[in-house]
N, C-alpha and C positions, 0 to 999 in steps of 0.2 A: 504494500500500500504506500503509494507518494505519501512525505511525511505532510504535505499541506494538509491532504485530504485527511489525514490522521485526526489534526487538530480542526479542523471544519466539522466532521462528525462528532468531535467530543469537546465542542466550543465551550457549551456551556459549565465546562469540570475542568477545562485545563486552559491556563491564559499561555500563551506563547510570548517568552520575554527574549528580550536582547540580552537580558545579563545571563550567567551564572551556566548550569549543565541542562543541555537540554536533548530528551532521548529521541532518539530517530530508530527508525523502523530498524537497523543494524547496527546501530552504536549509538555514541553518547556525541556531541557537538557540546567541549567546551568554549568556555568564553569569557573573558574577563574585561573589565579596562583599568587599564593600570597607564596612563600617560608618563607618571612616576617611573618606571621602568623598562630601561630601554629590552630585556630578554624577561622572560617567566618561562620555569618551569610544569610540568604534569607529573606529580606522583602517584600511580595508584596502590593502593595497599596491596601489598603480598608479589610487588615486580621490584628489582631493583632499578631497574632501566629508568631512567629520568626522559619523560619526552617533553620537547620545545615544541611551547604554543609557536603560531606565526606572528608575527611582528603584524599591525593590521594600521590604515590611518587614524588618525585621530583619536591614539592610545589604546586602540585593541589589542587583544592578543588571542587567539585563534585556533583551535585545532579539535577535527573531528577523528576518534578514536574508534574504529571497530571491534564489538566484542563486548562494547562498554555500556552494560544493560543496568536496567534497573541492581538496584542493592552494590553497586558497583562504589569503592571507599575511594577517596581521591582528596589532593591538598595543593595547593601553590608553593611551589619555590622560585623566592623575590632572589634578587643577584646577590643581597650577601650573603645569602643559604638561609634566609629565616624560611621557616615552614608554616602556611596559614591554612583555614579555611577559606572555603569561598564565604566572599563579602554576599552573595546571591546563593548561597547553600537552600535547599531544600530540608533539609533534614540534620542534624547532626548526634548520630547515635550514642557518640561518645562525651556529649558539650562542645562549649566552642574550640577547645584545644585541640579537639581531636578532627578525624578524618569526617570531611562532608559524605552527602550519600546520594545516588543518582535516586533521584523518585521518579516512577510515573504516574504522573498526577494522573491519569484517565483509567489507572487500575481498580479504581474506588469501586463498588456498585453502589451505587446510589439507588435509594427507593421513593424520593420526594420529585419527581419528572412533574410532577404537575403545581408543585407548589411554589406561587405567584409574590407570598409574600402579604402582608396585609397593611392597609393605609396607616397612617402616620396618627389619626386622628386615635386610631386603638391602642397605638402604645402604652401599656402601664412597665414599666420596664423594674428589670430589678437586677440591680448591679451586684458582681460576686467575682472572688479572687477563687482560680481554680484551684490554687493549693492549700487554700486554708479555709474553701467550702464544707469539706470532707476530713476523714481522717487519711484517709487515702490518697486524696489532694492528685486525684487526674481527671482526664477526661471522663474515662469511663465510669470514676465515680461520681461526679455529677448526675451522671444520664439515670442514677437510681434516684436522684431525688427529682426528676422532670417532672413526676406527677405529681408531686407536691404543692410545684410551684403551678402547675393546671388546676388546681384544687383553690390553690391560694386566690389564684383569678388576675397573675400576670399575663402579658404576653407577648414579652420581651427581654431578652436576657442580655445583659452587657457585661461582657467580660473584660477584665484587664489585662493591660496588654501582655501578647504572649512573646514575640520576640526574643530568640535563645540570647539568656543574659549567662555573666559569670556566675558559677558554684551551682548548690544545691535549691539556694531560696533567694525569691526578691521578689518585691511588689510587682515589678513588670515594667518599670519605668528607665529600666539600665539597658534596652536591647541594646545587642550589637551586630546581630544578627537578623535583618528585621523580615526576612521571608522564611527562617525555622521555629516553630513552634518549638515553645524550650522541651528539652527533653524528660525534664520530669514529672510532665505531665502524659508524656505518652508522646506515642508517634503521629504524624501529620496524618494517617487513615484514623487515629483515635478521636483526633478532634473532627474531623470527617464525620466517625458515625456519632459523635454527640451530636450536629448540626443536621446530621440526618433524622435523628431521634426526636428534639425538637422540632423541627418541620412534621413531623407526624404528629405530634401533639398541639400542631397549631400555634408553636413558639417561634419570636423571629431570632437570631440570633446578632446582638451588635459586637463589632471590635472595637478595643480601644486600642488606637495605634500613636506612635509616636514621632513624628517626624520633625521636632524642634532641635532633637540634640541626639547625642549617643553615649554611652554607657562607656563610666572611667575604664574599665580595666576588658581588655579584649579586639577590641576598634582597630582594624590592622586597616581600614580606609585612608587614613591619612597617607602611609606610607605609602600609598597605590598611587594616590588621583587629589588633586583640590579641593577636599571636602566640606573644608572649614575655608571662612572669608575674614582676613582681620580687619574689615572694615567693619563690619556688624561685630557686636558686641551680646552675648547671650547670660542667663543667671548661669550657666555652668563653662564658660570663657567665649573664645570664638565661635561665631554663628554657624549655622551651617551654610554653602556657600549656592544661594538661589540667584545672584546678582551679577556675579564676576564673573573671569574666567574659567571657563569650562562649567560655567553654571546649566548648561543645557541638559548636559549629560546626570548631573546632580540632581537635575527637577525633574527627568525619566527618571528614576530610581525611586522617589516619592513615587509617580503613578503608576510605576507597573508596578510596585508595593501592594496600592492599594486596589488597581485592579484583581491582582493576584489575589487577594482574601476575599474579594467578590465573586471571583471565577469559581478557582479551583476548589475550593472550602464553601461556599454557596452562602457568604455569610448576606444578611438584610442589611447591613450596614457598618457604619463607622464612627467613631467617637473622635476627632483630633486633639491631642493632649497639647495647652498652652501655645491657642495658635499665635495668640501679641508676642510669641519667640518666635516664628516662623517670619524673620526679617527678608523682605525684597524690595527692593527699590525698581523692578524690571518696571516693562511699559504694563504686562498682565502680570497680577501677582499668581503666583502657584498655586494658592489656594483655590483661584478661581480658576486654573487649570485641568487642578486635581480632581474637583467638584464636577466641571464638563465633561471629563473624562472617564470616570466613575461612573457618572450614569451614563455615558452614551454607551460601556461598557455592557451593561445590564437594560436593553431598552424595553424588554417584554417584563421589568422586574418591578415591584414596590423598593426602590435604594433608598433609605434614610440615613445620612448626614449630620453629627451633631457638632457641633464645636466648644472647648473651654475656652474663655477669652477674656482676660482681668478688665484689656480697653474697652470691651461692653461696644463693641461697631456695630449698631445696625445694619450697615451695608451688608455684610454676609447671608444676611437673613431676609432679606429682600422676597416680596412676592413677584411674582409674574400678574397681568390680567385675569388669570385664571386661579388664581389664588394658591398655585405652587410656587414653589422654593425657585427662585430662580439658583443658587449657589448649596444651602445648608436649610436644613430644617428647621435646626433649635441650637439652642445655645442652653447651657446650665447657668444656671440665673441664681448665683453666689448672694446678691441683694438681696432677694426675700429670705434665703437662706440664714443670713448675719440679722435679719429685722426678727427674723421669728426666735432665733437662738438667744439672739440678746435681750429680747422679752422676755424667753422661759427660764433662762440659768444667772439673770441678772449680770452676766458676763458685760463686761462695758470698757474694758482698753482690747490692746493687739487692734486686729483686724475688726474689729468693733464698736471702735470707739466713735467710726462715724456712722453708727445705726443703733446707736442708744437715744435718753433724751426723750422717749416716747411723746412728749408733751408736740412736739414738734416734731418727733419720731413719725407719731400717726401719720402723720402726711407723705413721709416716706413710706410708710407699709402702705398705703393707699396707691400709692404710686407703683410700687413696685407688683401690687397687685393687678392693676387694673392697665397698666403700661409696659409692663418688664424692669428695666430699668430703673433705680432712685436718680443716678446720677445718667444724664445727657447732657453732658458737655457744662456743667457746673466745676466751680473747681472744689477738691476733696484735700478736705486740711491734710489728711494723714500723709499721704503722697503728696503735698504739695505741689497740685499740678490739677486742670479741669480733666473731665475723664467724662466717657461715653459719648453716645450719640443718640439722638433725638428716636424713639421709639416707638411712640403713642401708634405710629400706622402700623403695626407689624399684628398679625393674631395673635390672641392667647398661646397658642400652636406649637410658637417661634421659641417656648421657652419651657425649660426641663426644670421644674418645682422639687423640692425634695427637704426631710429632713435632718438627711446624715446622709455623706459618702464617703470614700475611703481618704479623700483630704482632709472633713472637716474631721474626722475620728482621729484619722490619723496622725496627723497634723498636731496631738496633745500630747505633753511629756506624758501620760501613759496610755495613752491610745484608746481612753477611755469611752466609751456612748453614750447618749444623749440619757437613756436610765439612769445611770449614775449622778447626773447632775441637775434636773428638773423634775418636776411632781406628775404626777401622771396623770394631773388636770388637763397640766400644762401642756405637756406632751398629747394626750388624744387630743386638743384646738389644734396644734400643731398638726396630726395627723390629717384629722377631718379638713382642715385647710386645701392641704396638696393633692390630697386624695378626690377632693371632689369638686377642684375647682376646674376651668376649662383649659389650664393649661396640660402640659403632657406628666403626670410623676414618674418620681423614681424613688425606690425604695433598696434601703443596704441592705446586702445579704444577714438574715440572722432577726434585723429590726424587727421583722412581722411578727415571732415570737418574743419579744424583747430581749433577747439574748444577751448575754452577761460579759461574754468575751470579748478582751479588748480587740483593736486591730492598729496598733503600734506600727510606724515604718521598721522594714527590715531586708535587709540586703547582704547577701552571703558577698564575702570580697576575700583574697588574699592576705594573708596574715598579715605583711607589711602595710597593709593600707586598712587596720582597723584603728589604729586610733586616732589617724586621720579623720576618718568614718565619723568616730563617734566625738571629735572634737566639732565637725564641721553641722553633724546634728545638732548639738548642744548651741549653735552660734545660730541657725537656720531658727530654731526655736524662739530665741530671744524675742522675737516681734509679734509673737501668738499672747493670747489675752491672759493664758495662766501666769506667764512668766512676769506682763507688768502690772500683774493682782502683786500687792505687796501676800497677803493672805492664800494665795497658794503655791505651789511647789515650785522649786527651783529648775531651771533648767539641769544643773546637776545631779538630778534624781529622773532624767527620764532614762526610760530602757534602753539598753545596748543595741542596737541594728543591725549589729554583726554578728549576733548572738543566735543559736537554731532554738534556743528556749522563746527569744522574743517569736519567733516566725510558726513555733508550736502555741504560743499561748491564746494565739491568734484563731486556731482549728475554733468552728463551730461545736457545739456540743449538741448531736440531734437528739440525745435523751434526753434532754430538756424538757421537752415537746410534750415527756408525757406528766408532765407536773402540773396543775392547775391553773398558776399563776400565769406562765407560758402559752399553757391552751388557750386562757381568757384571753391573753393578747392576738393569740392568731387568730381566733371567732372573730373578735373587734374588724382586725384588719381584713378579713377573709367578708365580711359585712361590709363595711363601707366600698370597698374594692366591687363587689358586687352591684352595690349602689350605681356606682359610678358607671357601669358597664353597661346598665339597663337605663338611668334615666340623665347623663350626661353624652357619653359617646354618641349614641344617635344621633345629638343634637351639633355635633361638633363640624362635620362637614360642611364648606360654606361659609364658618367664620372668618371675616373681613378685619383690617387694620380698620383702627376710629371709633370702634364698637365698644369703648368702655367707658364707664366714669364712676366717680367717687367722692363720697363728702368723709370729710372729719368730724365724729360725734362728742369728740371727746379723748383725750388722753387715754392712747391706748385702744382706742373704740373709732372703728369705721363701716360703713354701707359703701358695696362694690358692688355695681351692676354691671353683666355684660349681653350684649344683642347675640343672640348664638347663631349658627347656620340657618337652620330652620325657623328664625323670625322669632323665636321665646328669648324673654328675660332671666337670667339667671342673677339671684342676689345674695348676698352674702352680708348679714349683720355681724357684726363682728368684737367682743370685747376682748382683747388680750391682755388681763390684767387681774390679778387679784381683788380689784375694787369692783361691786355693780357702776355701771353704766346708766344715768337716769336720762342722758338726752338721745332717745330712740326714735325718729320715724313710725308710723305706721305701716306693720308687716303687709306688704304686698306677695301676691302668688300663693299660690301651694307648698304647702312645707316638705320638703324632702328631707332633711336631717334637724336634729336640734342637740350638738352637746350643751352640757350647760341647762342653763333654763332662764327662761324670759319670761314677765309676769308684768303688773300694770305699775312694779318699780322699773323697771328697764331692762336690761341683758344683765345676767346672773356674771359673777368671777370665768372667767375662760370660757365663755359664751362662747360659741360658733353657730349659726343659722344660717339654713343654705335653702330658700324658698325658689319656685321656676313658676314664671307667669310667661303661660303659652298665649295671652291676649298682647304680649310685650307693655 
């Protein structure tokens, strides 16, 4: 079989890239680019013979190998004799140190041919680290709790990034490798059949991918090729290089990255981690390349798109006349996140100290409900500097609501959760909020039961670079809200990162589940979750930018109404506060939820009321 015709029959499971080892119907076609060096060699395991790629323009290097099938082990040797992986590996059986692996992506069987995928508007997503899901911490144990999460009434998984990092354990934020699923979660067909498994359950599956930077220890890119640009400037040194010289070749590697986990893996989508680091000055920025390409990738597909973005840019989020995305779906919307946490745990410096204040706070939670956004292009003391962009047109849609995710947990000297530090008043307003407003949630793994266990950053590194590690933790911290509480812990008491105790302590406990306390909380959520599914989602398609507004009732206390797709009013009374609320409105609509309790004194301490008037 012509190898064209190979990859035309099995388009939709295997992406045909320029980079890395690609199998042909007799052998294997490597390929590298290394401009950096002028010869590279071909090692394959178990040959002593060294064979030379061909020298190719514009820093290729070249050679097809017969014989060289599937499972086939193979490494680079650069001219002073270092030995690497491929930068484009598929597989790496042994970690990044060892030999890559030829895969053929189209050996998979797949049993989801018909699954399309589902609109954006049904997303309840629920975010989970495969190695600290389980005790097992792979793929294949995930796919035992799939039904779980069908029960629960998600139907959207985002997973953190996989990308083969250093050692045994790491959040997923160190790839260096960023087309091998790390290996200790299983092999590239394991995460295959989870995404298969999901697809039979009606789950989408999102990745989180990383394209702002790479992982300290492993990154044999530099030595190759231009990777990095010292013109841009990133939190973890030089940029990665979208601008410069041989920028071209740099910005293909982001999209057949990300074509590649939509192809061959059949994932629904994509998460971009810290794209305000994703520096380009080009005439097209790459994100809006990546985006184009991605979906034109997948044209028979539901692709969804999420972005993190501290600048809060509207532009990404942009609709078309048709009320699609023209670039990115949503954005995680960190504002309502810091208004709602700094209400429930009374937290008010770090990264919060400009969403405390509630007196005038209100108007911010109002805003950020009803708009996305608190800040569009205001200036923000903390940063000293204005930040965002003007929001108000975008959908509800455009923004990914939540209580807890692996930053803001993480992110505490001990990795603790939102149980441990607010009342469970507090906490179900907070639920009921995200849960049943029109924007998209998302939910941390473990939160539905209220789960006990922290989720601390953690990253397996080389002995010599641990207390590098944990000095450079300790400094990253300093600017989080515990640290400038004179009244809580120092940064010198948070957990080791290098440590396999901090990365075990982190393991879910699914006995939990069957303890009382536990079960109540996953009823709760498994209820409102439901709620939502039946009398908001229908309602979602069709929602327009301009469709909101909001009064201030009081410190701490707002009414937020939005025009939904289908012409109903969706409202929300709202008291976030320990004190009743006496200046209320007259309830309009049908009631759909009531935490709290309202009476003809006003909205009760942690009121939340969510009424839908189908006369608008």
């Amino acid at each position: 079989m012509p190898d064209n015709l190979r990859y035309q029959t099995n388009s939709a499971r295997a992406h045909k890239m320029r980079f890395g080892a690609e199998l042909r119907t007799t052998g294997t076609r490597f390929k590298l680019w290394a401009p950096n060096c002028p010869a590279v060699r071909l090692k394959l395991e178990g040959r002593s013979e060294l064979l030379d790629l061909e020298p190719r323009r514009e820093g290729w290097h070249r050679l097809e190998v017969p014989g060289a099938m599937a499972g086939t082990r193979y490494s680079y040797v650069l001219p002073d004799g270092r030995e690497i992986a491929d930068p484009a590996s598929r597989h790496q059986p042994d970690g990044i140190e060892g030999f890559s692996e030829v895969i053929d992506p189209a050996a998979f069987a797949w049993s989801d041919a018909a699954w399309r995928g589902r609109p954006w508007e049904e997303a309840v997503i629920y975010e989970l680290h495969v190695g600290a899901f389980s005790a097992d911490g792979t793929f294949a144990a995930v796919i035992k709790h799939l039904d779980h999460l069908v029960a629960l009434g998600v139907t959207a998984i985002q997973l953190l990034p996989l990308a083969a990092t250093y050692g045994a354990f790491n959040w997923g934020y160190d790839g260096v490798l960023w087309f091998a699923p790390a290996t200790a979660y299983g092999r590239p067909e394991d995460l295959k059949a989870l995404v298969d498994a999901a697809h039979a359950r009606g789950l989408m599956i999102i990745l989180d991918v990383v394209y702002n930077h790479f992982g300290a220890t492993g990154n044999s890119l530099p030595a190759l090729a231009p990777i990095f640009t010292k013109a841009h400037q990133s939190p973890w040194g030089e940029a990665i290089n979208f601008d410069g010289e041989s920028a071209a070749e740099v910005r293909e590697l982001v999209i057949e990255n990300a074509i590649y986990w939509l192809t061959e893996f059949n994932m629904d989508g994509l998460r971009f981690d810290a794209v305000h680091a994703m520096i380009d000055d080009s005439t097209t920025h790459i994100l809006e390349i990546v985006a184009a390409r991605a979906r034109a990738a997948r044209p028979h597909r539901h692709i969804h798109l999420i972005v993190e973005n501290s600048e809060n840019q509207a532009r990404w989020l942009k609709r078309n006349n048709g009320l699609e995305p023209v670039h990115f779906n949503a954005q995680w919307n960190d504002d309502l996140h810091h208004l709602l946490h700094s209400a429930a745990t009374g937290e008010i410096t770090g990264y919060y100290s400009d969403f405390h204040n509630l007196g005038f706070g209100a108007d911010k939670l109002g805003r950020a409900l009803s708009e996305g956004f608190v800040y569009q292009g205001e200036f923000k003391e903390r940063e000293g500097k204005p930040r965002g962009e003007p929001s108000g047109g975008l959908p509800a849609t455009a923004f990914v609501n939540f209580m807890q995710n692996h930053d803001q947990v993480g992110n505490r000297i001990k990795g603790n959760r939102i149980t441990e530090l607010a009342s469970p008043e507090a906490i179900k307003a907070m639920v009921s909020i995200y849960l049943l407003g029109p924007h998209i949630p998302m939910l941390f793994m473990g939160e539905e039961w209220a789960a006990r266990e922290p989720f601390p950053f953690f990253s397996d590194l080389p002995l010599d670079l641990h207390e590098i590690a944990r000095e450079g933790r300790q400094e990253e911290l300093k600017g989080t809200p515990e640290h400038e509480d004179p009244d809580k812990p120092d940064v010198s008491e948070a957990v080791d990162p290098t440590s396999i105790a901090t990365f075990l302590s982190a393991k879910l406990d699914w006995t939990a589940l069957g303890k009382e306390e536990h079960s109540d909380w996953l009823a709760y959520y498994r209820t409102l979750i439901d709620l939502r599914n039946r009398e908001i989602v229908p309602r979602l398609p069709g929602i327009g930018g301009f469709s909101s507004h909001y009064d201030v009732l009081g410190d701490n206390s707002v009414l937020v109404g939005w025009r939904l797709g289908d012409g109903s009013v969706l409202r929300l009374y709202l008291n976030l506060s320990s004190r009743a609320q006496k200046n209320v409105p007259p309830v309009l609509g049908r009631r759909v939820w009531l935490e709290g309790f309202i009476d003809e004194t006003g909205l009760g301490p942690w009121t939340v009321l969510w009424t839908i008037d189908i006369n608008g």
